[in-house]
C-alpha positions in Angstrom: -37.4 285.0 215.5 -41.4 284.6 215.2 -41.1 283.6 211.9 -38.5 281.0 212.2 -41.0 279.3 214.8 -43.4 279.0 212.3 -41.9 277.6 209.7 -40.6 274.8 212.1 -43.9 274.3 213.1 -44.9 274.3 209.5 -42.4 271.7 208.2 -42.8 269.7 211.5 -46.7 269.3 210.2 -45.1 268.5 206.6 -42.8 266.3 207.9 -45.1 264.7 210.1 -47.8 263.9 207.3 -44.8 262.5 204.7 -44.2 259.8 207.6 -47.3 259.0 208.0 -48.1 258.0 204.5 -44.6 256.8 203.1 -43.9 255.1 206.3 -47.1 254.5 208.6 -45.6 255.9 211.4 -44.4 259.0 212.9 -41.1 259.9 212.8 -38.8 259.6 215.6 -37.5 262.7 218.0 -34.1 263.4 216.0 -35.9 262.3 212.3 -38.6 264.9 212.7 -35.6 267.4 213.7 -33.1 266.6 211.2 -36.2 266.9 208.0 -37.9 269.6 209.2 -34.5 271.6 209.2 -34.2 270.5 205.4 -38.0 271.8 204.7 -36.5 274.8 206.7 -33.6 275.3 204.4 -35.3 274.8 201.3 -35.6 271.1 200.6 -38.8 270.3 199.1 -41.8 268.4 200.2 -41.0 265.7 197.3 -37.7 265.6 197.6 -38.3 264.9 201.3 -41.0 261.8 200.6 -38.2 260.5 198.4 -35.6 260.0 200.2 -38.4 258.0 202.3 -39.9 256.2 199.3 -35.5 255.5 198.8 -35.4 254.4 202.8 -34.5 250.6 203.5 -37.4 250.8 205.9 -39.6 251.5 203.2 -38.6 249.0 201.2 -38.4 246.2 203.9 -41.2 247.4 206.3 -43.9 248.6 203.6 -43.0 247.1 200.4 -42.8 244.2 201.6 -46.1 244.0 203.6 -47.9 244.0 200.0 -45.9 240.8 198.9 
């Protein structure tokens, strides 16, 4: 059980930091929740900052802020 509570606090800090600089925010209650269980079960830290890179709020929020 110890270890499970680390590696949640491990990918919250992973999913935490991909937010911050794909998105230049935080992520949101359930969006911190639902990727940190994917870092938990084995999704990597790239595959994670693309599906953000891939978000519509990437590409309408950030993307677009550069046009």
């Amino acid at each position: 059980m110890e270890t499970r509570r680390l590696l949640s606090a491990a990918s919250e800090t992973v999913v935490t930091g991909l937010f911050r600089q794909v998105l230049l925010r935080d992520p949101g209650p359930k969006e911190l929740a639902r990727f940190s269980r994917s870092v938990d079960a084995g999704v990597s830290e790239a595959r994670v900052a693309a599906r953000l890179y891939d978000s519509n709020e990437f590409r309408r929020d950030v993307l677009t802020s550069y046009i």
